[in-house]
C-alpha positions in Angstrom: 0.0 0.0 0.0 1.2 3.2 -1.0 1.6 5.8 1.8 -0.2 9.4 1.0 2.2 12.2 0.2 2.6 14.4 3.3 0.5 16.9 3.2 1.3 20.8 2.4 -0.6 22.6 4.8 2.1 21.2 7.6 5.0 22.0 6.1 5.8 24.9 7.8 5.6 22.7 11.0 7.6 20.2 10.1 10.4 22.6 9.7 9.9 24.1 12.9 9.9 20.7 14.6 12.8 19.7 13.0 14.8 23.0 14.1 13.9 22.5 17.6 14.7 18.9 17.7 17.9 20.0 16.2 18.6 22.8 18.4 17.8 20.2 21.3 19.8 17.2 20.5 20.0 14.5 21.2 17.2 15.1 24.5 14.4 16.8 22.1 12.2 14.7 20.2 8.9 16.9 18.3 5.7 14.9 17.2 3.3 16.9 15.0 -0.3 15.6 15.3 -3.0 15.8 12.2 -6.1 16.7 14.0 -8.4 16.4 10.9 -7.0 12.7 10.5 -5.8 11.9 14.3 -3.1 10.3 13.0 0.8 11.1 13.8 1.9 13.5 11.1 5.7 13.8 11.3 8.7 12.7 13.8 11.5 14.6 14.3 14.1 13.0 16.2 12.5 9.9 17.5 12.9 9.0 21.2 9.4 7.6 22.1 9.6 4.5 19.2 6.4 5.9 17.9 5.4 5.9 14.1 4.4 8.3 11.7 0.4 7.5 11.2 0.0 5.8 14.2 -3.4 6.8 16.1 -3.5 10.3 18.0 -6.3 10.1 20.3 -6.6 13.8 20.4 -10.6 14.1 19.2 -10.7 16.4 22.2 -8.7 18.7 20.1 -11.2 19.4 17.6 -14.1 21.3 19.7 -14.1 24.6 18.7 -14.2 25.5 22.9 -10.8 24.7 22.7 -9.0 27.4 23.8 -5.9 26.5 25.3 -2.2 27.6 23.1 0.0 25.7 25.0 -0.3 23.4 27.3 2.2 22.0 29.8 5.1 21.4 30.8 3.8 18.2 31.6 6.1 14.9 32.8 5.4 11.5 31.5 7.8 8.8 31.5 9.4 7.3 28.6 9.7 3.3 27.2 12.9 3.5 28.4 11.8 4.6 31.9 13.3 8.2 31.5 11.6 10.7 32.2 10.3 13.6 29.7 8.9 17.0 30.1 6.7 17.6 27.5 4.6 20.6 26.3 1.9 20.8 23.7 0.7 23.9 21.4 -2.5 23.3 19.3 -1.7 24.8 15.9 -5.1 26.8 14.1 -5.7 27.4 10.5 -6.4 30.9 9.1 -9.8 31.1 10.3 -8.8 29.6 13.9 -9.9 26.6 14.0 -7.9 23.5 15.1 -5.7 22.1 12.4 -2.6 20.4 14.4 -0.3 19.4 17.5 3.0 19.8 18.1 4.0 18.0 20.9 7.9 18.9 22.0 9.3 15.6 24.1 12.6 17.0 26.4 14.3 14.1 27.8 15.7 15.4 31.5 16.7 12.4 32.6 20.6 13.5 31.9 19.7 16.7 33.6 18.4 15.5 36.4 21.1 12.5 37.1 23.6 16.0 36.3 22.1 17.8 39.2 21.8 15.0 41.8 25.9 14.4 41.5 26.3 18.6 41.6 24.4 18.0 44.8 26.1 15.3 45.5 29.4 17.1 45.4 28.7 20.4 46.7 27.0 19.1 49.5 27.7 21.4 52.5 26.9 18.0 54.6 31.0 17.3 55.2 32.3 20.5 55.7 33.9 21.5 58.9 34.4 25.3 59.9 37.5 27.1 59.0 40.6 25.6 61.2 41.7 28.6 63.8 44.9 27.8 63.3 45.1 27.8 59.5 42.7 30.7 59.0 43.0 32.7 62.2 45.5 35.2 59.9 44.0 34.9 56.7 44.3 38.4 55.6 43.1 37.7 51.9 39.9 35.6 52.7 39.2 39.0 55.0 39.8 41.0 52.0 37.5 38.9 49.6 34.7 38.6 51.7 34.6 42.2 52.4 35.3 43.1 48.5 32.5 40.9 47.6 30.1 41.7 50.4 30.8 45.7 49.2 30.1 45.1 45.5 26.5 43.1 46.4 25.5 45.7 48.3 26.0 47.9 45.1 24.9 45.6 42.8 28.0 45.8 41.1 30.7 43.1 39.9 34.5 43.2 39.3 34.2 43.5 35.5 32.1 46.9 36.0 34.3 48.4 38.3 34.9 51.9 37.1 38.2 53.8 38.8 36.2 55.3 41.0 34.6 52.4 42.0 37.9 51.1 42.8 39.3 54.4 44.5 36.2 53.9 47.2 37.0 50.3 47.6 40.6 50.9 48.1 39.7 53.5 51.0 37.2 51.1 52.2 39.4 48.5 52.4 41.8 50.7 54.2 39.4 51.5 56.6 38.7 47.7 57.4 42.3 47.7 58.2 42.9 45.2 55.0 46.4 46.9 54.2 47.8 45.1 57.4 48.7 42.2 55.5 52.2 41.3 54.2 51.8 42.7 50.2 48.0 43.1 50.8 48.6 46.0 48.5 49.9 43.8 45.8 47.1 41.4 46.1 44.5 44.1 46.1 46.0 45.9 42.7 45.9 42.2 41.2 42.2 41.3 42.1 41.2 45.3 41.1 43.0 44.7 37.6 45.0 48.0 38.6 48.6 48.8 39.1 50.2 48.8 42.1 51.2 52.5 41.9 47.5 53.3 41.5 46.7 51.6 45.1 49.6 53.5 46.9 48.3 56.6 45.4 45.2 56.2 46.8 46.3 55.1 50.2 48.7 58.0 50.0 45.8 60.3 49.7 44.3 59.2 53.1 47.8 59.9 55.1 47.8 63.5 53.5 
């Protein structure tokens, strides 16, 4: 039996499911639905071992009450036991009325097994507080705690540091008492992106 050509009027979305499955691979798989034939239109990137022309079941589809655009995210587990997040958007005709689905199929199963060894790994669970005896002197975790507490308040970050920005955080770190430390200077010039010169000028201007 020879299979009907596919039809014209879903061209348009057979491209678009074929950039997103592309855009997405290999986790994406996008099913376009005929909902004047209920039949599965197109496959692009086929995860779910489905078939093109195989039964849609979507006659619920077809009433013109219909109002939803997209619907989902929704999970549903695959035949492989992973698990997908999947969202539908009912495609109209030019006079609105129901014409086809595409259904976009994200497998997160990789995401998911990614985030529970992140979790894994930067789990706070084995930490033990700071040794007295290692940190107790630490003049440069002093200094970047208090750089980076000063730039959140500000909203700010080191790549948007203007030189004024860095002229106030110099004298602020002067005030904390930062410049105690053995070539805290130098450090400080390195983590501004500045020059060393720059940093003694500024602390220079404080002693006059």
């Amino acid at each position: 039996m020879t299979a009907s050509p596919p039809d014209p009027a879903l061209e348009n979305f057979r491209t678009i499911a074929d950039a997103i499955a592309t855009l997405f691979y290999p986790h994406a798989e996008v099913v376009l639905h005929d909902l004047r034939s209920q039949k599965v239109d197109y496959i692009a990137n086929n995860l779910s071992k489905r078939e093109i022309g195989d039964d849609s079941s979507l006659e619920d589809m077809l009433s013109e009450d219909v109002s939803e655009r997209n619907i989902g995210p929704y999970e549903k587990l695959n035949w492989d036991g992973q698990k997908i997040r999947s969202l539908s958007s009912v495609l109209r005709d030019a006079n609105g009325h129901p014409l086809a689905v595409l259904c976009i199929n994200l497998n997160i199963s990789l995401f998911e097994n990614a985030k529970a060894a992140l979790d894994l790994f930067l789990s706070p669970g084995k930490l033990i507080p700071q040794p007295d005896s290692l940190f107790r002197d630490d003049w440069q975790e002093r200094i970047n705690t208090f750089l980076h507490a000063w730039m959140r308040e500000r909203q700010l970050s080191l790549n948007l540091l203007t030189r004024d920005h860095k002229r106030e955080l110099v004298l602020a770190l002067h005030a904390e008492g930062a410049f105690k430390g053995k070539s805290a200077s130098n450090y400080v010039a390195n983590v501004l992106n500045m020059g060393r010169a720059t940093v003694y000028k500024h602390l220079k201007e404080l002693k006059g």
